[in-house]
DOFI-815107 format. One record per atom (N, C-alpha, C): x, y, z; residue in one letter. Coordinates in steps of 0.2 Angstrom, whole numbers, padded with zeros to 4 digits, always signed. Each point is the difference from the previous one (the first is absolute). Example, Ala and Ser with C-alpha at 12.3 -4.5 7.8 and 13.67 -1.06 7.14 Angstrom:
+0066-0028+0039A/-0004+0006+0000A/+0004+0006+0000A/-0002+0005-0004S/+0004+0006+0001S/-0004+0005+0003S/
END
This chain:
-0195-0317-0277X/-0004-0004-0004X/+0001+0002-0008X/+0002+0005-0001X/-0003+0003-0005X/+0008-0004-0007X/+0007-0001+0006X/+0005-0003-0004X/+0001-0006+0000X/-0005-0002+0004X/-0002-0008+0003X/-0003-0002-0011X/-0006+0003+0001X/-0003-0001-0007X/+0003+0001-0006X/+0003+0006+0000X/+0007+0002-0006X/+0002-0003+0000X/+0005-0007+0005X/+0005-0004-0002X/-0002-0006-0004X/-0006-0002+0004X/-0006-0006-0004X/-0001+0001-0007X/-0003+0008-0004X/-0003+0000-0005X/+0008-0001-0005X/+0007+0005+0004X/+0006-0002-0003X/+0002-0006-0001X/+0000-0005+0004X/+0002-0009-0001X/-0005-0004-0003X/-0006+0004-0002X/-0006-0003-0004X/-0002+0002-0007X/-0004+0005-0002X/+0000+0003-0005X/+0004+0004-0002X/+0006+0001+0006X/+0007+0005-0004X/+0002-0004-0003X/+0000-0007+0001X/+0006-0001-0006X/-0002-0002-0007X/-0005+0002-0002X/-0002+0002-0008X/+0002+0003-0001X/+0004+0006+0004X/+0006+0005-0003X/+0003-0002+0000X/+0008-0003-0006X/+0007-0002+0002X/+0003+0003+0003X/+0001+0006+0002X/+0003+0004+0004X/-0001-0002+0008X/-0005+0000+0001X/-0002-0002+0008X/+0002-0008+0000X/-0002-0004-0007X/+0002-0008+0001X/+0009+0003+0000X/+0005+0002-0002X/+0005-0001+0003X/+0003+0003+0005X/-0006+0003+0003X/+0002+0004+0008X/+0002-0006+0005X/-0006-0004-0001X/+0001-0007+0003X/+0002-0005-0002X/+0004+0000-0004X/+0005-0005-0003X/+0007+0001+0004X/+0002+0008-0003X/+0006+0000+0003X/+0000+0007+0005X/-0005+0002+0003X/-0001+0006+0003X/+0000+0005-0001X/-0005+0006+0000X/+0001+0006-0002X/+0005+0005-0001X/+0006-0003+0005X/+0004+0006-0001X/+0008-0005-0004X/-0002-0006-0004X/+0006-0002-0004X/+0000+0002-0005X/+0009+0000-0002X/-0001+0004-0008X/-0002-0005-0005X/-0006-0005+0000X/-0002-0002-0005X/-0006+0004-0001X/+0000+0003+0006X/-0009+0001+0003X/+0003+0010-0005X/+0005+0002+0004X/+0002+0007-0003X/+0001-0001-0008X/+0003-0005-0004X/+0000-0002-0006X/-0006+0003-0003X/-0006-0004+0002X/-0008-0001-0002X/-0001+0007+0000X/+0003+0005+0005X/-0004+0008+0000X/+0001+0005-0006X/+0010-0005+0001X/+0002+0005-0003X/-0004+0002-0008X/-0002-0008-0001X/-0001+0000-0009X/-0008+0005+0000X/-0004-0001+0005X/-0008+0003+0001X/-0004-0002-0008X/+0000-0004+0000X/-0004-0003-0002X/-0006-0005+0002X/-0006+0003-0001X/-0004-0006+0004X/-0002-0005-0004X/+0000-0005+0005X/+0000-0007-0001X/-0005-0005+0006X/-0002-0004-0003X/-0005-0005+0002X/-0005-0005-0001X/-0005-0004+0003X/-0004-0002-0001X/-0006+0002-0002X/-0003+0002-0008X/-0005+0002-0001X/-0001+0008+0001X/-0005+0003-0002X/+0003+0006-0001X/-0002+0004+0007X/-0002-0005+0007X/-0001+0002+0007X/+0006+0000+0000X/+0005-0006+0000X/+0005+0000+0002X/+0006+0006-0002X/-0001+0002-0008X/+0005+0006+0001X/-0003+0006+0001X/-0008+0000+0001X/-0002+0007+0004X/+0004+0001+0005X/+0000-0008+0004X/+0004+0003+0009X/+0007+0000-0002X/+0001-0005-0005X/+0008+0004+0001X/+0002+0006-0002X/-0003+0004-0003X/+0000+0009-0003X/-0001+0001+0004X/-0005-0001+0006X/+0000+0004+0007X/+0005+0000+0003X/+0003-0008-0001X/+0006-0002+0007X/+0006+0005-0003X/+0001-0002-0008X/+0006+0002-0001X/+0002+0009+0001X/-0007+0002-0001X/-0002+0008+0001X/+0002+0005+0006X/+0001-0004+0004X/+0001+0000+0007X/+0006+0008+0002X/-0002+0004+0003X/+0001+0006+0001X/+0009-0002+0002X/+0001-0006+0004X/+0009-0002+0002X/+0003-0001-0006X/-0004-0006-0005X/+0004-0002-0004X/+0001+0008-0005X/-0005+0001-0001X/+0004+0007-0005X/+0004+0003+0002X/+0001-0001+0005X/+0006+0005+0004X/+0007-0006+0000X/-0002-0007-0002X/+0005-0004-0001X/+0003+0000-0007X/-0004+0000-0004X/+0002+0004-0008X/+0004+0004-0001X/-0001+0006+0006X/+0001+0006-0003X/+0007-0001+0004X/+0000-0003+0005X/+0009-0002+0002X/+0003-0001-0004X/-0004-0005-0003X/+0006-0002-0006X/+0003+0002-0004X/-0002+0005-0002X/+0000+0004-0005X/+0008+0005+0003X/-0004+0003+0007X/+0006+0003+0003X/+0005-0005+0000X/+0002-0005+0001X/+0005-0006+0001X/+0002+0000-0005X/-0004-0003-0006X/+0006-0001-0006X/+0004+0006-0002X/-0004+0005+0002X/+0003+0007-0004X/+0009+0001+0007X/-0003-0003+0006X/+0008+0002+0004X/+0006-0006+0000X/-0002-0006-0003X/+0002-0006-0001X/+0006+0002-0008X/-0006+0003-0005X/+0005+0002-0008X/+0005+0004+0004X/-0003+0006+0004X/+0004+0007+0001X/+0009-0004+0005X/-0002-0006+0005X/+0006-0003+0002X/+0004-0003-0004X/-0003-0003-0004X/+0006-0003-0005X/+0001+0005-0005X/-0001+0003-0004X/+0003+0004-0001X/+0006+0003+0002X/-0001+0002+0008X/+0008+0001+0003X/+0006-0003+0001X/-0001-0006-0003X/+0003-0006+0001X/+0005-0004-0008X/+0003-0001+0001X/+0003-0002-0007X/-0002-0008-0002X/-0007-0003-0002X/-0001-0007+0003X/+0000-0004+0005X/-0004+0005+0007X/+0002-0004+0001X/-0005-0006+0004X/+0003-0003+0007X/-0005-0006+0004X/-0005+0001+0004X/-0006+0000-0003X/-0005+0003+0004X/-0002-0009+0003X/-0003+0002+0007X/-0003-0005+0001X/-0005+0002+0006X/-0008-0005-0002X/-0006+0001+0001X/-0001-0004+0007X/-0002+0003+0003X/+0001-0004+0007X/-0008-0002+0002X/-0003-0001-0003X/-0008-0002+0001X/-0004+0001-0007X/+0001-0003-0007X/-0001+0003-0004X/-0007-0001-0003X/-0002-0007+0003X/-0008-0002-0002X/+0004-0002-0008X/-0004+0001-0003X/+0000-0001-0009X/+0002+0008-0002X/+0002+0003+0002X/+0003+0006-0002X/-0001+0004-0006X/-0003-0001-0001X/-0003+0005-0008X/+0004+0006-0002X/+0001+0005+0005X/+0002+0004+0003X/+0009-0001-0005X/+0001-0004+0002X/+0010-0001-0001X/-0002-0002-0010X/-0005-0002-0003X/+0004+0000-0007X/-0003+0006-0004X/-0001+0008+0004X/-0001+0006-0003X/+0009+0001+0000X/+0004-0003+0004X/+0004+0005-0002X/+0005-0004-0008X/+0003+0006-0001X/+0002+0000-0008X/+0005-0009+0003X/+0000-0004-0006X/+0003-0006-0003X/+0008+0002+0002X/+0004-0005+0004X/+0005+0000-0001X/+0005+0008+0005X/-0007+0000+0001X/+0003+0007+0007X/+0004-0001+0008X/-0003-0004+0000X/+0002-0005+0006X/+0001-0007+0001X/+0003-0002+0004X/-0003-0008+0002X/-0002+0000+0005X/-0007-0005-0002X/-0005+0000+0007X/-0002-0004+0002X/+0000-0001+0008X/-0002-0007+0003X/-0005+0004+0004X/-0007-0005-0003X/-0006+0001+0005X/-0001-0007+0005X/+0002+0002+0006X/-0003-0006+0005X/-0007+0000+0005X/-0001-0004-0001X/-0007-0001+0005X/+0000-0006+0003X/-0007+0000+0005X/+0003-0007+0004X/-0007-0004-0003X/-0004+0003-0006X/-0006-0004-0001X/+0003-0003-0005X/-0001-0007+0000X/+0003-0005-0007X/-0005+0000-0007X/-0006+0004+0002X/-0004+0000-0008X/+0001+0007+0000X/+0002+0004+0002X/+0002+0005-0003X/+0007+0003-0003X/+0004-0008+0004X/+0006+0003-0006X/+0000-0005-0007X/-0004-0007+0000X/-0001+0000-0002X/-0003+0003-0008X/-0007+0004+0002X/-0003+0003-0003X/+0004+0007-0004X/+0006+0002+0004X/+0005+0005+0000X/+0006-0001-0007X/+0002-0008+0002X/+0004-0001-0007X/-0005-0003-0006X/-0004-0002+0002X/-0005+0000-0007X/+0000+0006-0003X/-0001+0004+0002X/-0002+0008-0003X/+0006+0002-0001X/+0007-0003+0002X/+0006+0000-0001X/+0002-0002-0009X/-0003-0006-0001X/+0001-0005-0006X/-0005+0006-0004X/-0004+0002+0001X/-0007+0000-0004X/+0004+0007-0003X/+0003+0004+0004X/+0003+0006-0004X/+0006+0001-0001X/+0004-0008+0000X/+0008+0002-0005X/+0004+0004+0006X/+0001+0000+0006X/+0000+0004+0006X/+0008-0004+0002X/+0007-0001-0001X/+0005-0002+0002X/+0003+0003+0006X/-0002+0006+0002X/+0002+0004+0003X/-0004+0001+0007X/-0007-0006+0003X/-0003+0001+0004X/+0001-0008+0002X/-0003+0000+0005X/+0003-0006+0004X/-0006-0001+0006X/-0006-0004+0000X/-0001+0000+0007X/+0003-0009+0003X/+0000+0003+0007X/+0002-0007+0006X/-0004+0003+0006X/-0001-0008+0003X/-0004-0001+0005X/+0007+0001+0007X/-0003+0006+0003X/+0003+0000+0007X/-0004+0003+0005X/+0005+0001+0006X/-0005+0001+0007X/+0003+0008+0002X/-0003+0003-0001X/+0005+0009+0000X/+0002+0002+0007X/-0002-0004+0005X/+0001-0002+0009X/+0008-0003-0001X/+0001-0003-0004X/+0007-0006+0000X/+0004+0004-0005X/+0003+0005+0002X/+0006+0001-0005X/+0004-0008-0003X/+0001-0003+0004X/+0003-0006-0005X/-0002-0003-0004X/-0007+0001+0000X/-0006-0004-0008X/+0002+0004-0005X/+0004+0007+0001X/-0001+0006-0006X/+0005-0003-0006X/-0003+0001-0005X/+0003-0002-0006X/+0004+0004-0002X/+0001+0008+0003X/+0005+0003-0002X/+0000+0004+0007X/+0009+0000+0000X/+0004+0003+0007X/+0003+0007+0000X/-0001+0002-0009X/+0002+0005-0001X/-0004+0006-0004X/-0003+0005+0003X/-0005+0003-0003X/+0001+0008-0002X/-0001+0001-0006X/+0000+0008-0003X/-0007+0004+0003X/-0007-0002+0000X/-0006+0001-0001X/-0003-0007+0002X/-0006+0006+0010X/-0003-0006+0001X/-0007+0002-0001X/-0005-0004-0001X/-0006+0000-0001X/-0007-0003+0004X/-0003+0003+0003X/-0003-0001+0005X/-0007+0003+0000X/-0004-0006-0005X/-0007+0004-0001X/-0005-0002+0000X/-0004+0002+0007X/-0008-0003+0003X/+0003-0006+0003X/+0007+0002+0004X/+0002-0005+0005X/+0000+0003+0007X/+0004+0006+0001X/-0001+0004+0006X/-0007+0001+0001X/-0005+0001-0004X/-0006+0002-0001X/-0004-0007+0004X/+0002-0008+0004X/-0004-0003+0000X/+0002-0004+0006X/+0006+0003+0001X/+0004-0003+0007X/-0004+0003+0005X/-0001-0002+0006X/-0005-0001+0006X/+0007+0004+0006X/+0004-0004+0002X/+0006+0003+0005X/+0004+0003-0003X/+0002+0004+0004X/+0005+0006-0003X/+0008-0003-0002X/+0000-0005+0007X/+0008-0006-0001X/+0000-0003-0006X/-0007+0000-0004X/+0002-0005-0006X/+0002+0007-0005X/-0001+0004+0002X/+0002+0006-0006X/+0008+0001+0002X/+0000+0001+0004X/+0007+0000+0002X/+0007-0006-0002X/-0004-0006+0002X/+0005-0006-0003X/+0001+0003-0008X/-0004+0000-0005X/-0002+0002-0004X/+0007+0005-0003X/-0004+0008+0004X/+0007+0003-0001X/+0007+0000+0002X/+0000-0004+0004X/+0006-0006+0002X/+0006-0001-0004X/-0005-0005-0004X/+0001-0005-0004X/+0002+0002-0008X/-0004+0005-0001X/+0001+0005-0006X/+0007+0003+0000X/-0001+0002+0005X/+0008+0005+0002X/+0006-0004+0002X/+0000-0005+0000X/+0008-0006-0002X/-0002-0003-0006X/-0002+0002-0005X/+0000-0001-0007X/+0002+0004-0006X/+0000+0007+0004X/+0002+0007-0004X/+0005+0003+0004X/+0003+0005-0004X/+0005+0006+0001X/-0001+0006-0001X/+0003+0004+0003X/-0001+0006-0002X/-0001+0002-0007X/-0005+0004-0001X/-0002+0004-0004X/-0007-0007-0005X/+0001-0006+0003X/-0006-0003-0002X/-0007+0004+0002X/-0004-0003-0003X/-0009+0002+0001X/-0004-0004+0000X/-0005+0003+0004X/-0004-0006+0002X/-0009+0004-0002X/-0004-0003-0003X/-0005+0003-0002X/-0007-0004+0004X/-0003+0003+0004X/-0007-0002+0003X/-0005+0001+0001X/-0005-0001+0001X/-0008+0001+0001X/-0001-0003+0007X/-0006+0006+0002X/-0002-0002+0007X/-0008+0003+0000X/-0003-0003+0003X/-0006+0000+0002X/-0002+0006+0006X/+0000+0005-0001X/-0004+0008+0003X/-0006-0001+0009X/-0003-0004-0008X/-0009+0001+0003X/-0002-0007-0002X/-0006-0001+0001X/-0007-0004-0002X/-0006+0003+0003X/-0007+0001-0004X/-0004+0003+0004X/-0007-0005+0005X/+0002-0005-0002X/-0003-0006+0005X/+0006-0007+0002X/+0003+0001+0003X/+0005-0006+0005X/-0006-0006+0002X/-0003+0004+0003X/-0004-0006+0004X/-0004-0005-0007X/-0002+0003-0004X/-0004-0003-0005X/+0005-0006-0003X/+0005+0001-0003X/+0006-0004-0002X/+0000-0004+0006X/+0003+0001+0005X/+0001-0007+0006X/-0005-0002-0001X/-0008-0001+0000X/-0005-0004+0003X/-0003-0003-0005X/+0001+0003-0006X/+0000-0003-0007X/+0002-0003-0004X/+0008+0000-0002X/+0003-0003-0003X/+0007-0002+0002X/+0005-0004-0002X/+0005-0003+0000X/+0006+0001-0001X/+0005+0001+0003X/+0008+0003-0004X/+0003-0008-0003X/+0007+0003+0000X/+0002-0007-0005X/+0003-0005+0005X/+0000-0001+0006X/-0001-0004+0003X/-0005-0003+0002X/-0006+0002-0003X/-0007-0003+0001X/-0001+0000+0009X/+0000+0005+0001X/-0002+0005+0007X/-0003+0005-0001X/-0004+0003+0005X/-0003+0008+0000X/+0004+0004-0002X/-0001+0004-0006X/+0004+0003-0004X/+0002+0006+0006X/+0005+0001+0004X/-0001+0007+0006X/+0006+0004-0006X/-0002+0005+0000X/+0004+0007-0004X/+0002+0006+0005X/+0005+0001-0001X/+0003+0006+0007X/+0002+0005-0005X/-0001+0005-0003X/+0001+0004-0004X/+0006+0005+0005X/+0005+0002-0005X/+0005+0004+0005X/+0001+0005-0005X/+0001+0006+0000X/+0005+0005-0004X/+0009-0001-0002X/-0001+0003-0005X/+0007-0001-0003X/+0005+0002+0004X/-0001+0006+0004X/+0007+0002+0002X/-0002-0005+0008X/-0004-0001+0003X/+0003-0008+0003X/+0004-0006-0001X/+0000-0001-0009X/+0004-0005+0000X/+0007+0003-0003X/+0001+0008-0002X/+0007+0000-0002X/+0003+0002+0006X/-0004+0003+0006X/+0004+0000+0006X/+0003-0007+0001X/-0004-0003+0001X/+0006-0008+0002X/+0006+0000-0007X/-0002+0002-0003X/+0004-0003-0006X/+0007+0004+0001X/-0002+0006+0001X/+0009+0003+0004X/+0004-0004+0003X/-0003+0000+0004X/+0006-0009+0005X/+0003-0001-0005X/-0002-0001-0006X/+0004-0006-0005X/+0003+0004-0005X/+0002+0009+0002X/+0003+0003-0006X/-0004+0003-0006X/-0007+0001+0001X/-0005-0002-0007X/-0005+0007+0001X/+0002+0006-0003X/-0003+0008-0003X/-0006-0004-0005X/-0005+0004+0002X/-0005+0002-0005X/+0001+0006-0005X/-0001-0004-0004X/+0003+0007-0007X/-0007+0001-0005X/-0006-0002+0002X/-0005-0001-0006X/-0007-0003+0005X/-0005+0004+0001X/-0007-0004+0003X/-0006+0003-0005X/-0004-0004-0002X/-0008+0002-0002X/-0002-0005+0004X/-0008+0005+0000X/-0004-0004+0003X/-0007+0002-0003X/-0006-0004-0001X/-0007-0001-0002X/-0002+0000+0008X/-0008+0000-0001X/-0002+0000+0006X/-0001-0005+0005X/+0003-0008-0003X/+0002-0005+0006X/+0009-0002-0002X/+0002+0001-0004X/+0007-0002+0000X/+0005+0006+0001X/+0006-0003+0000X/+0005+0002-0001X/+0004-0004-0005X/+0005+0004-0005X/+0007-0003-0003X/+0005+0004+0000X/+0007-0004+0004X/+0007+0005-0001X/+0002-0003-0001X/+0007+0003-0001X/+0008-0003-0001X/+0003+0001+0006X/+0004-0002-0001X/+0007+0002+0007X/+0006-0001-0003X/+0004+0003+0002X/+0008-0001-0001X/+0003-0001+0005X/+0006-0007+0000X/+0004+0000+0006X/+0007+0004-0001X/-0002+0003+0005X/+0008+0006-0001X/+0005-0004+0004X/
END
């Protein structure tokens, strides 16, 4: 009962907070939705509306999504760096904020995703900062044949494993990564640990296929086990108290 009512005052007076109105726009867990957190700034209708979104945006997960990030860009700089220029590409990238901390002219970078307003939204902030060197395109990170690039230095995978449901789609994934790269490439990811209410998120709110948002939270070295299969050492893990961020290298 008690998620029954949560969900109602969410789709009612939640959405005087923008944050909850883009939860169900484009689901809680799209990177337009992850965009919104990252900025933390509350926003709304009236000053109800950004009390509840300081609540919403407050949220004990989302800080722990901040503070990913933070871990990520710092592993993202440190892989190109190893690199002399080189092709990173972003295989779930949302609006990727994330990819214009690293220095201008460091890399070329193709961020893909399968949401059309957020790569939209991704080359505007492209134009907005003189950015030649970044690139987002719309693709299906399941279909190696949609990928915009077939050749990769550095792969980037952030708050994507983190929201995948079956294991097979992580796997296709690491797949499909792994016929793009050579030895001594990298691949840089985030994964979801924990959450301290599952059931709260399913009964209440929406993922970005606008269904019960269901979250299967895994540990890291579950996914770099599979990721052996395909050649690919962990050289680098942090974690806060619901995420994880590595690297790997394909030896």
């Amino acid at each position: 009962m008690k998620y029954f009512i949560l969900k109602i005052f969410l789709k009612t007076i939640g959405r005087l907070s923008d944050g909850v109105k883009i939860g169900w726009r484009t689901g809680f867990d799209s990177g337009i939705m992850l965009e919104y957190i990252y900025e933390n700034k509350p926003r709304g209708f009236g000053p109800i509306g950004r009390f509840l979104d300081k609540l919403y945006i407050s949220n004990e997960v989302w800080d722990g999504v901040r503070s990913r990030r933070e871990f990520l860009i710092k592993q993202i700089q440190e892989a190109v760096a190893s690199f002399e220029k080189p092709q990173l590409y972003d295989l779930a990238a949302g609006m990727g904020s994330y990819l214009f901390f690293i220095d201008r002219d460091k890399a070329n970078i193709t961020a893909g995703d399968f949401e059309p307003e957020a790569v939209q939204r991704g080359n505007g902030k492209v134009s907005e900062a003189g950015r030649h060197d970044i690139k987002f395109v719309e693709h299906n990170a399941f279909n190696k044949d949609s990928y915009a690039v077939q050749e990769a230095d550095i792969l980037v995978s952030s708050g994507f494993f983190d929201i995948l449901v079956k294991d097979e789609e992580i796997k296709t994934i690491l797949k499909n990564g792994s016929e793009i790269t050579k030895k001594g490439s990298k691949w840089v990811f985030t994964i979801q640990e924990h959450h301290p209410d599952l059931e709260m998120i399913k009964k209440t709110m929406i993922d970005l296929h606008k269904g019960d948002w269901e979250l299967v939270p895994r540990k890291a070295e579950i996914l770099t086990e599979w990721a052996k299969e395909y050649g690919w050492e962990l050289v680098k893990l942090e974690r806060n108290e619901f995420f994880a961020v590595g690297t790997m290298v394909k030896k």
